[in-house]
C-alpha positions as CSV (number, residue, x, y, z in Angstrom):
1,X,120.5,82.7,197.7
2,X,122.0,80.4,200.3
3,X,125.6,80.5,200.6
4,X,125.8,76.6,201.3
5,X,123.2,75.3,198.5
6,X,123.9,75.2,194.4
7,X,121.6,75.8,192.2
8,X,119.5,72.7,191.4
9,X,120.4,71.5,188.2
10,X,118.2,68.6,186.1
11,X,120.3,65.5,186.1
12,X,120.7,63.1,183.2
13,X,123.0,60.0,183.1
14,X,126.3,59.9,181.9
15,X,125.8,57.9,179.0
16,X,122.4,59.6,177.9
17,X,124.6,63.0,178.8
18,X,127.2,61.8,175.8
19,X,125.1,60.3,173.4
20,X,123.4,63.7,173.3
21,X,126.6,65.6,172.9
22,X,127.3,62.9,169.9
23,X,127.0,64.9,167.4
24,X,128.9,67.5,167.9
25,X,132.0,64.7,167.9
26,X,130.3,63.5,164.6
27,X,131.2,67.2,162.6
28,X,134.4,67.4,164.0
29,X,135.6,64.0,163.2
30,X,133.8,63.6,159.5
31,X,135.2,67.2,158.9
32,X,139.2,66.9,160.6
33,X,139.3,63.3,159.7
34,X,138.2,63.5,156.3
35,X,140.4,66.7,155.3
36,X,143.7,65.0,157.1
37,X,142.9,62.0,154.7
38,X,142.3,63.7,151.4
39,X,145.0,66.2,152.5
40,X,143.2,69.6,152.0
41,X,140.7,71.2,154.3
42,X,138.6,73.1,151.6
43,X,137.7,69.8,149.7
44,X,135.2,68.8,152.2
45,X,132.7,71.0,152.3
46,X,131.6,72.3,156.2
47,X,127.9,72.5,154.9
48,X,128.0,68.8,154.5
49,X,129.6,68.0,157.6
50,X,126.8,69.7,159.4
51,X,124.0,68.2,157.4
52,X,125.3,65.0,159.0
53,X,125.8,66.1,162.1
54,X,122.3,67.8,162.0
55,X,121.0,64.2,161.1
56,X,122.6,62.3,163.7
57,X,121.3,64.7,165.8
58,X,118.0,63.7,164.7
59,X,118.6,60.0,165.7
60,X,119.7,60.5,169.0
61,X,117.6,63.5,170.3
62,X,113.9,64.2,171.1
63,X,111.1,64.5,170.7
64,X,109.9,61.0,169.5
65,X,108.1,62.1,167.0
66,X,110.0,63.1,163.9
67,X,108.1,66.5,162.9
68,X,108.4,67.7,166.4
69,X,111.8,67.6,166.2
70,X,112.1,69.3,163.0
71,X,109.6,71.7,164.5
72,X,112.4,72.6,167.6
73,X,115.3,72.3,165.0
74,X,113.4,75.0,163.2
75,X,112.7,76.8,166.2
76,X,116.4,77.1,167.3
77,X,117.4,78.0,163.5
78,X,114.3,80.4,163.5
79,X,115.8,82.6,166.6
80,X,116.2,85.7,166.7
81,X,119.3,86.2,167.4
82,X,120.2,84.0,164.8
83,X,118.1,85.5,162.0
84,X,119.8,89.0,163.2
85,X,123.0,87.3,162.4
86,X,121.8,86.6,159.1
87,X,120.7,89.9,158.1
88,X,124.3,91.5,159.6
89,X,125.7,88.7,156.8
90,X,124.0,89.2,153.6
91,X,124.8,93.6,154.7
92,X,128.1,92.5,154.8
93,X,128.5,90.8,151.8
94,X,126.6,93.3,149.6
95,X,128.5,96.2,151.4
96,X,132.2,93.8,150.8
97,X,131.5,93.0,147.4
98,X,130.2,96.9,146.6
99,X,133.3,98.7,147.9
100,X,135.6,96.2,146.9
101,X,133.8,97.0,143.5
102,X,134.4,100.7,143.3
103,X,138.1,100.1,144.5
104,X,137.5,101.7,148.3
105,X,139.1,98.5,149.7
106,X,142.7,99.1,147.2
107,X,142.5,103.0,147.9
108,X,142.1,102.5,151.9
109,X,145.2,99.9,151.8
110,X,147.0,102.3,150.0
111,X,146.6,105.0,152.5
112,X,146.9,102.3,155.3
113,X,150.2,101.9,153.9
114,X,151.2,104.8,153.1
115,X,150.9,106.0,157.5
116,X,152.2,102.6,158.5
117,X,155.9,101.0,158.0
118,X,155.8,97.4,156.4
119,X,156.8,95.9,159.6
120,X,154.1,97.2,162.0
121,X,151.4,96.1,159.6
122,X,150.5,93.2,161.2
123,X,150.8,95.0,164.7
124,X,148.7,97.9,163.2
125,X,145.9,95.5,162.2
126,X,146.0,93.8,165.6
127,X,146.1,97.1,167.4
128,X,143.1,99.1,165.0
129,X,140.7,95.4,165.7
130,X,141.4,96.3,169.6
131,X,140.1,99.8,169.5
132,X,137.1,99.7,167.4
133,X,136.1,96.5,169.5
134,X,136.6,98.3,172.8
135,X,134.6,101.4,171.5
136,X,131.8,99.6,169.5
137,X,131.3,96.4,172.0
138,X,131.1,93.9,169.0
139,X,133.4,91.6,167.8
140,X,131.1,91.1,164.5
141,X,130.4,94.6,163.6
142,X,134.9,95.2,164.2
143,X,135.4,92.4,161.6
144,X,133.1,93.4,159.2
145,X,134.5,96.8,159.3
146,X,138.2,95.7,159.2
147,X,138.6,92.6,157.2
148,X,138.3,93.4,153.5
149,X,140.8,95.9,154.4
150,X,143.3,93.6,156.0
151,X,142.7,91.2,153.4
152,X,144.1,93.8,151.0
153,X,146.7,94.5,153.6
154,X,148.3,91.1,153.6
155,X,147.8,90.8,149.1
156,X,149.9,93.8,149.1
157,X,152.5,93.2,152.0
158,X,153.2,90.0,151.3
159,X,151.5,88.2,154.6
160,X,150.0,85.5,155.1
161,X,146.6,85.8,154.7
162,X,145.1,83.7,157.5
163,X,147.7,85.5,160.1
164,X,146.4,89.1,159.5
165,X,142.5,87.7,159.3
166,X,143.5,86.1,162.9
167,X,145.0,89.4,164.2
168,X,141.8,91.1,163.5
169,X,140.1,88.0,165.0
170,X,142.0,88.5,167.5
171,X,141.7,91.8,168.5
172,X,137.5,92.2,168.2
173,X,137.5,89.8,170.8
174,X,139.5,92.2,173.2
175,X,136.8,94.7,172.9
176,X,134.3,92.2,173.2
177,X,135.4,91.1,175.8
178,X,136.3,94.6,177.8
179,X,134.2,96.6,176.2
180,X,131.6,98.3,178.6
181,X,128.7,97.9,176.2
182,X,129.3,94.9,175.0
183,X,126.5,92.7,175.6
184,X,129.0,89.9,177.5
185,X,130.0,92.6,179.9
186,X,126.1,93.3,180.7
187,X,125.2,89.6,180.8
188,X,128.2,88.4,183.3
189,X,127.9,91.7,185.5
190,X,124.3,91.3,185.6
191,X,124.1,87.9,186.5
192,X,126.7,88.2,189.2
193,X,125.6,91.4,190.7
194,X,128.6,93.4,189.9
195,X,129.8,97.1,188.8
196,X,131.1,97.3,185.3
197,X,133.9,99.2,186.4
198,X,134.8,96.5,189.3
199,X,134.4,93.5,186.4
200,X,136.5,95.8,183.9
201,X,139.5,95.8,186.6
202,X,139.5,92.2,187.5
203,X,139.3,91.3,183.8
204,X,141.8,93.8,182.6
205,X,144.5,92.5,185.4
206,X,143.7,89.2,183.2
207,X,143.6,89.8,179.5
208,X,146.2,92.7,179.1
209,X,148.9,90.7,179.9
210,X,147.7,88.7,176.9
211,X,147.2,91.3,174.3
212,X,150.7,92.7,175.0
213,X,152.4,89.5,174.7
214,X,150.5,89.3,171.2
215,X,151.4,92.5,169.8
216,X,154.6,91.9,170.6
217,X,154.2,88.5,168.4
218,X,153.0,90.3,165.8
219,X,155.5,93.0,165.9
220,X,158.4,89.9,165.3
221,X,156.5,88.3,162.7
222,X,155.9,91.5,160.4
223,X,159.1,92.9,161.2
224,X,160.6,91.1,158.2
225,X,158.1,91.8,155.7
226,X,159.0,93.9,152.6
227,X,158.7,97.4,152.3
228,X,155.4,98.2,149.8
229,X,155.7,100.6,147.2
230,X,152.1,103.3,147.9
231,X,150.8,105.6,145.0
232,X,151.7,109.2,146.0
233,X,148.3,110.1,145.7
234,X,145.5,108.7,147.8
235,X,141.7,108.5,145.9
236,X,139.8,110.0,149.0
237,X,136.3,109.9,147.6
238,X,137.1,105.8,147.3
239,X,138.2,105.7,151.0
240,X,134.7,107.6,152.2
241,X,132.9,104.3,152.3
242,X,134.9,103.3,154.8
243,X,135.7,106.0,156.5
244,X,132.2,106.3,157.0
245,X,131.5,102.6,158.5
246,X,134.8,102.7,160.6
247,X,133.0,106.3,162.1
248,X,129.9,105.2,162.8
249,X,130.8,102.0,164.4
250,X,133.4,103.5,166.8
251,X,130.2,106.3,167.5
252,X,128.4,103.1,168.7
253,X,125.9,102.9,165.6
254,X,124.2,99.7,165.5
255,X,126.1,97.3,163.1
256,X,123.4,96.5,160.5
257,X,122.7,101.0,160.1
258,X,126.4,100.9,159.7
259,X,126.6,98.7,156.8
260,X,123.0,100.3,154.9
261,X,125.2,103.7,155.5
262,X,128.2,102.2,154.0
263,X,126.4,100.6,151.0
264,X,124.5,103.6,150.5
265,X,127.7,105.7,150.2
266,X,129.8,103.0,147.7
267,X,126.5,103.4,145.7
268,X,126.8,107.4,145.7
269,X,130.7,107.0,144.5
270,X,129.8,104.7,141.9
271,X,127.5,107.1,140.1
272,X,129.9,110.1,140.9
273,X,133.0,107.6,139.4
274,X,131.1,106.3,136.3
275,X,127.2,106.9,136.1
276,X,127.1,104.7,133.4
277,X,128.4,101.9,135.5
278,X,125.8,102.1,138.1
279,X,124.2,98.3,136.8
280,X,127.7,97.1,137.7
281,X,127.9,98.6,141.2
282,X,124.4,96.8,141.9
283,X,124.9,93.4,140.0
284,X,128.3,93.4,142.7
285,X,126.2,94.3,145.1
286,X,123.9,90.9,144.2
287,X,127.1,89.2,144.4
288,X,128.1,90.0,147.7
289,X,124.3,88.7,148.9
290,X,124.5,85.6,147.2
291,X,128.2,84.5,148.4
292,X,127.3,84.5,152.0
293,X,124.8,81.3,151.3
294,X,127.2,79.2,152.2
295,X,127.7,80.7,155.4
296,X,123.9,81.5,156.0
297,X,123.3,77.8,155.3
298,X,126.2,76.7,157.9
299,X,124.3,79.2,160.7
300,X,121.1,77.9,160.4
301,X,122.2,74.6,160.4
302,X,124.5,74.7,163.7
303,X,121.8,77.0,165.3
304,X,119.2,74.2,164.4
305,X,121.1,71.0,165.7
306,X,122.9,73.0,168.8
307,X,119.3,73.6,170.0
308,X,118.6,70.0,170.1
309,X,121.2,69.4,171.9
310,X,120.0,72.1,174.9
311,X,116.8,71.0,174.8
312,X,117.7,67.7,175.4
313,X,119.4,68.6,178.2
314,X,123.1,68.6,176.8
315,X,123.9,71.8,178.7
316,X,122.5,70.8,181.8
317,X,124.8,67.6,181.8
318,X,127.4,69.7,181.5
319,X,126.7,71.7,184.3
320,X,125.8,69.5,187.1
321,X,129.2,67.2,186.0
322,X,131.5,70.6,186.4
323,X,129.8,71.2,189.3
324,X,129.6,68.1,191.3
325,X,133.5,67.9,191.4
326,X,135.0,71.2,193.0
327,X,137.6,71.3,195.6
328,X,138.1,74.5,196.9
329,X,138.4,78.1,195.7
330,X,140.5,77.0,192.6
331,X,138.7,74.1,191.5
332,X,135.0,76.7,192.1
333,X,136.8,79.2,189.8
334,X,138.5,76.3,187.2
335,X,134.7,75.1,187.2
336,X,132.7,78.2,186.4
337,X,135.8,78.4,183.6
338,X,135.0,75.2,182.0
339,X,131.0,75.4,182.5
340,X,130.9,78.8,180.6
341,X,133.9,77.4,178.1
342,X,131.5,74.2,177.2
343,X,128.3,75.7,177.5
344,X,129.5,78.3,174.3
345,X,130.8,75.4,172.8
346,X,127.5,74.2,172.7
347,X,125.7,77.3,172.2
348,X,127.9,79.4,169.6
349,X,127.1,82.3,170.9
350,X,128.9,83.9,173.8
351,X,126.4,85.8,175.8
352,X,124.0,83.1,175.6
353,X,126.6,80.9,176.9
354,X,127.0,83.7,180.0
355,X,123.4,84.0,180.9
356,X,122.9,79.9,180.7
357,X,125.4,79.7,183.3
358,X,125.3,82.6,185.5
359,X,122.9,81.5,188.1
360,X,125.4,78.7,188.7
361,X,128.4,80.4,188.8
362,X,126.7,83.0,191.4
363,X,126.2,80.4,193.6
364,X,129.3,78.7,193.4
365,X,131.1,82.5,193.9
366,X,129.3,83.5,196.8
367,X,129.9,79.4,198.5
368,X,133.6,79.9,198.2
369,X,133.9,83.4,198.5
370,X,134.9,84.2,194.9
371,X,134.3,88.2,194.5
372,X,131.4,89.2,192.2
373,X,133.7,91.1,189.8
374,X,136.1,87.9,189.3
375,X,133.5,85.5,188.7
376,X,132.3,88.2,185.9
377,X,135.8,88.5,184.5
378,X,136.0,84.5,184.3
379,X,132.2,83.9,182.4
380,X,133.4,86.4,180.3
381,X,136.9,85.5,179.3
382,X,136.1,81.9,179.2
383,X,132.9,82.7,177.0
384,X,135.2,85.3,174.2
385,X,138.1,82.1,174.2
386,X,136.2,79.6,173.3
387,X,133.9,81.6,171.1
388,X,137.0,83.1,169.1
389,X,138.1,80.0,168.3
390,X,134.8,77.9,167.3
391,X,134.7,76.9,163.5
392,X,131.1,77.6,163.4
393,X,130.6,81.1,165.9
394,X,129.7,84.4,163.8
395,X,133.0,85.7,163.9
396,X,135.2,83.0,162.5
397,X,132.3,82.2,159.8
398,X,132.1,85.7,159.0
399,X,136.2,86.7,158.7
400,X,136.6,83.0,156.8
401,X,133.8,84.4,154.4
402,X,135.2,88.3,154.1
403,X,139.2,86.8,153.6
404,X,138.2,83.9,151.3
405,X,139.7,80.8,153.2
406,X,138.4,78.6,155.8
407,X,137.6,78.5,159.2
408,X,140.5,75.8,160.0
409,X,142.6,77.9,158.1
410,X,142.3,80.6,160.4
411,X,142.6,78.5,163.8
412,X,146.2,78.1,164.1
413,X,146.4,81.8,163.6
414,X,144.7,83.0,166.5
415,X,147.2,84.6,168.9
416,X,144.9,86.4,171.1
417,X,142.0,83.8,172.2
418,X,144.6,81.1,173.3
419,X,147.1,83.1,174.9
420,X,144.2,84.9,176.6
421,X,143.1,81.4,177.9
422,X,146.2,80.5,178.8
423,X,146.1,84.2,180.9
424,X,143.3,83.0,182.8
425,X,144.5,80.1,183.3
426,X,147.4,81.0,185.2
427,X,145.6,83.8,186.9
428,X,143.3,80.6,188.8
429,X,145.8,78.9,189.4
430,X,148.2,81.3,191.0
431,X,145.8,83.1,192.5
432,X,146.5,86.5,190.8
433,X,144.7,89.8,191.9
434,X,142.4,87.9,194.0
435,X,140.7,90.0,197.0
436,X,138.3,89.2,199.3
């Protein structure tokens, strides 16, 4: 690629370039606007906020005709990542609802507690979310595995309960982030034409910083909390189910085996616990199926309207706007930031978000001498902030759907994506660990 030449990027106007965007404005301010107003985030519904966004989306994107565009708003809901994401929800709920059933999720909290002071269960939490997400790459398959049991966690220690859903929030996204087979790691060293290893470094100069200024948050917050009194006796066969999923996802097992193993295994104690009772263990299992609708219903619709919005060259206004404004090494590394940051806000999905925008960022790197590894660091960091904190990404619909609250609930609780944004911030601006 020629050092002194961007990518070319397809232009649109700035007004068409907002008026495409629009309705993403439209959820946020019908949803925040009406819940400040009625004064309670879970009376208005996030399913109806995106049906009107979805709508308005209609109005003011193409094609002309209406059943072509419900033909690409099917195609975007229709992907396959998203239909993947669909089938790792309804596991999830069958597997929650199953072992929460045959009391694995009270007999895990119990030993939880029982190795872990009051005061470092918050910390604990935080800290187990950063391993398995380092060793298993995936910030979905580490809250899966981890929130029922922190949502136990919090019932018995007294915590709030969107504080410990946002440590384990928190912490998958370290892993996801760092993690050398996470699929953001391959899709930003890929597209910049860098060594893992050299993109782990630069990244891990960035992000540590930020997780131990969390844990230390979360060691002052728990540190008052009440000691818990544990049964002397742990029921072991109850903690197997998940035992068994926490194993197999640290072993790397793909997410949806894990939670087929795991269901498989709350079935097996059920008919060892009470045979008679195995009609129970499967209507639970129903249950579990049928409670993620809601959060099914809010994928498909996101997935349907943010595709609109790409194909009608939303992204792409984003991009050449970002790019057609840098000044200088700081401003090229602030703009591959913010073109990654936006592009997931438009995307909801990280990696996509990474391989949108790598070509770009390449080019802008290797004009103003930005080394390979730090442009991968930044498409990555920037992609897991804004990603952690989007109301309708996998991860916050999935840990609002395991703890029972909402997405907005959770927000104010996430530690770790906005201090590690606030990391890379200061890491551009300062110049930190920058080589040539």
């Amino acid at each position: 690629m020629n050092k002194n030449h961007l990518p070319e990027i397809p232009c649109i106007s700035h007004s068409r370039g907002l008026w495409i965007l629009s309705p993403l404005l439209v959820f946020f301010l019908l949803y925040v606007t009406t819940s400040v107003i009625v004064g309670d985030f879970y009376k208005m519904p996030v399913t109806v906020a995106f049906m009107a966004a979805c709508a308005w989306a209609f109005v003011v994107c193409r094609p002309r005709r209406f059943s072509e565009r419900v033909e690409r708003f099917s195609r975007g809901a229709a992907h396959s990542n998203i239909m993947m994401m669909v089938w790792i929800f309804i596991l999830a709920g069958a597997f929650a609802q199953s072992a929460k059933h045959i009391g694995s999720v009270d007999a895990t909290v119990n030993l939880t507690l029982s190795l872990l002071p009051a005061n470092m269960v918050l910390a604990g939490v935080f800290l187990a979310a950063c391993a398995i997400s380092l060793s298993i790459g995936t910030s979905v398959g580490t809250i899966v595995a981890l929130m029922p049991v922190a949502v136990g966690l919090a019932d018995k220690a007294g915590a709030s309960l969107a504080l410990m859903a946002g440590g384990v929030i928190g912490g998958a996204f370290f892993g996801d982030n760092l993690s050398f087979i996470s699929d953001t790691t391959i899709a930003a060293t890929r597209t910049q034409g860098c060594a893992m290893q050299d993109k782990f470094k630069a990244n891990f100069a960035i992000v540590f910083p930020a997780a131990l200024l969390v844990l230390g948050i979360y060691i002052a917050l728990g540190w008052n909390l009440a000691p818990v009194e544990v049964p002397q006796e742990t029921a072991w066969l109850k903690v197997i189910p998940y035992l068994l999923v926490l194993g197999t996802a640290l072993a790397g097992v793909n997410v949806m085996k894990v939670l087929i193993l795991g269901i498989i295994s709350t079935g097996i104690v059920a008919c060892i616990n009470t045979p008679a009772g195995i009609m129970d263990w499967v209507s639970a299992m129903g249950n579990g199926m049928t409670g993620m609708g809601e959060l099914i219903i809010v994928t498909l619709l996101a997935a349907g309207m943010l595709e609109l919005i790409r194909y009608n060259g939303g992204l792409s206004y984003i991009i050449s706007h970002l790019t057609a404004c840098i000044k200088g090494r700081k401003g090229a590394e602030l703009s591959i930031a913010l073109m990654t940051a936006l592009a997931n806000f438009c995307t909801a999905n990280n990696t996509v978000a990474i391989v949108a925008v790598g070509h770009i960022a390449k080019g802008i790197a290797e004009k103003y001498s930005i080394p390979a590894p730090r442009a991968a660091s930044l498409l990555d960091t920037a992609s897991c902030v804004v990603q952690g904190i989007l109301p309708y990404g996998a991860q916050l619909l999935m840990g609002s759907a395991l703890a029972g609250i909402t997405a907005f609930a959770i927000i104010p609780y996430l530690f770790y994506p906005f201090v590690m944004g606030l990391s890379a911030l200061v890491f551009i601006f300062f110049g930190l660990a920058h080589k040539k």
